[in-house]
C-alpha positions as CSV (number, residue, x, y, z in Angstrom):
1,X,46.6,-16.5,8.3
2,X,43.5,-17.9,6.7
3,X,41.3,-20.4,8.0
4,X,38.6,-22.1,6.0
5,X,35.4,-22.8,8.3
6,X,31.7,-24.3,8.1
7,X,29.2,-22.3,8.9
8,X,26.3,-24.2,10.0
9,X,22.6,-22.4,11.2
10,X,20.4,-24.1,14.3
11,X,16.6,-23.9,12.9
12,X,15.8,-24.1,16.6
13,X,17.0,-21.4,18.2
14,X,18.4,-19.7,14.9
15,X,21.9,-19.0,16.5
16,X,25.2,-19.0,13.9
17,X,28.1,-21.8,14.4
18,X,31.6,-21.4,12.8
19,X,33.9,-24.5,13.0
20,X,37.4,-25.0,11.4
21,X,37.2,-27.3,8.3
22,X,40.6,-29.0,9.7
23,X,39.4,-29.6,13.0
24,X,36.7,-32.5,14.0
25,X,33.1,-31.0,14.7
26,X,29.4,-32.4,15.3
27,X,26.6,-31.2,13.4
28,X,24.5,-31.0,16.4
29,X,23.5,-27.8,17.9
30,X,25.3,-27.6,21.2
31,X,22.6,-25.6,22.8
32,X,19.1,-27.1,21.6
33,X,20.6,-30.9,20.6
34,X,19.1,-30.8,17.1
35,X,20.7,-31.2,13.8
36,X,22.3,-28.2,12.4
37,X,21.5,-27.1,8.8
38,X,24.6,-25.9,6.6
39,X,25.2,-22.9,5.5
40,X,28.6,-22.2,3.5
41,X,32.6,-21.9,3.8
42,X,34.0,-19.1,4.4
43,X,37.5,-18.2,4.6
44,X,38.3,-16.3,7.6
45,X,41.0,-14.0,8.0
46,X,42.1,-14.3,11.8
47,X,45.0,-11.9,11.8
48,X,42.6,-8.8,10.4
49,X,39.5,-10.2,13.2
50,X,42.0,-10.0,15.5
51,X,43.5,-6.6,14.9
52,X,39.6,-5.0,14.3
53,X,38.8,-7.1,17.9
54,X,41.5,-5.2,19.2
55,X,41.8,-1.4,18.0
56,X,39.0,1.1,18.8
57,X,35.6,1.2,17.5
58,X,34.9,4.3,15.8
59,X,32.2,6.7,17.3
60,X,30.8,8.8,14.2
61,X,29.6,11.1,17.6
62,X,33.2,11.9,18.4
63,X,33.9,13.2,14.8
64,X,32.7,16.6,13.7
65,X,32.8,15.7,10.4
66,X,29.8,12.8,10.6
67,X,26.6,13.6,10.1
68,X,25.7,12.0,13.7
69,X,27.8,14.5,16.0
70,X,26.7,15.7,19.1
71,X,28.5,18.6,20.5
72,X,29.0,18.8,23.9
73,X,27.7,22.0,25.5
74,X,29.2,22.9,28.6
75,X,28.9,26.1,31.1
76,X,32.0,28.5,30.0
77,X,32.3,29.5,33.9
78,X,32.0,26.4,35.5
79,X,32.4,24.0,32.6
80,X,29.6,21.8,33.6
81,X,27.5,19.6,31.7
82,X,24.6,20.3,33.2
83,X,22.8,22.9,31.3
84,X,19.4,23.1,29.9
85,X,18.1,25.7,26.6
86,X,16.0,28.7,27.3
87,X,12.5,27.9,25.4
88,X,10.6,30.8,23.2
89,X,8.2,30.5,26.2
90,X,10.5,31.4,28.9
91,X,12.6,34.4,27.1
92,X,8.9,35.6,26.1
93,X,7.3,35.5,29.6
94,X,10.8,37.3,31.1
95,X,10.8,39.8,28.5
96,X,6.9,40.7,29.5
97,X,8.0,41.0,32.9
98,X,10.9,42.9,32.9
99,X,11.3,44.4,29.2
100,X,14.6,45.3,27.8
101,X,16.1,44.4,31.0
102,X,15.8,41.0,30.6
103,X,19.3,38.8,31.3
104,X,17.2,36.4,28.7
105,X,17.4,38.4,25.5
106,X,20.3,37.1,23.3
107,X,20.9,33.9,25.3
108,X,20.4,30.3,24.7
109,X,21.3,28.3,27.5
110,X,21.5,28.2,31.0
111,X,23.7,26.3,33.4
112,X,21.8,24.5,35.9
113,X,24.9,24.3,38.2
114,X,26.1,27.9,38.1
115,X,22.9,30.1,37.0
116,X,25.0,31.7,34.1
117,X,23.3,32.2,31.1
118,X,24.8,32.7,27.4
């Protein structure tokens, strides 16, 4: 169903109004008391607001295919969130210490819930 409305602008405290052409309206702002200034009609689809007010709003984080995803990492022991990257600084300082030995060499992150490192 379409529905023409006026849209009318408060210069006062710059907030939007929408009223239905058929239905009776005043031009005063209902928050400040001032005369509204008009803007323009508009012909409002209610049945597609209503269905986009209702369905799910998209997350471009949530989809590996956006440019904006953010994997979640998670601990493959314990699957926790909790885990932190090993810095340059830290893998360099343990491999100093301990040489080849090092449970740092070849790992990335560590989980700050377990202590297992990959």
């Amino acid at each position: 169903m379409v529905v023409r409305k006026h849209y009318y602008k408060c210069d006062v405290c710059r907030r939007p109004f929408f009223f239905e052409v058929d239905k009776p309206f005043s031009t005063k702002c209902p928050v400040c008391n001032v005369e509204m200034r008009f803007v323009d009609t508009y012909d409002c689809d209610t049945e597609r607001a209503e269905r986009a007010k209702n369905s799910t709003p998209y997350d471009p984080t949530k989809d590996p295919k956006s440019p904006y995803y953010i994997p979640v990492i998670k601990c493959p022991c314990c699957e926790s969130r909790n885990v932190s990257k090993i810095g340059v600084l830290g893998r360099a300082i343990s491999f100093s210490l301990v040489g080849l030995a090092s449970n740092k060499i070849g790992k990335t992150y560590k989980c700050n819930s377990c202590g297992t490192t990959w």
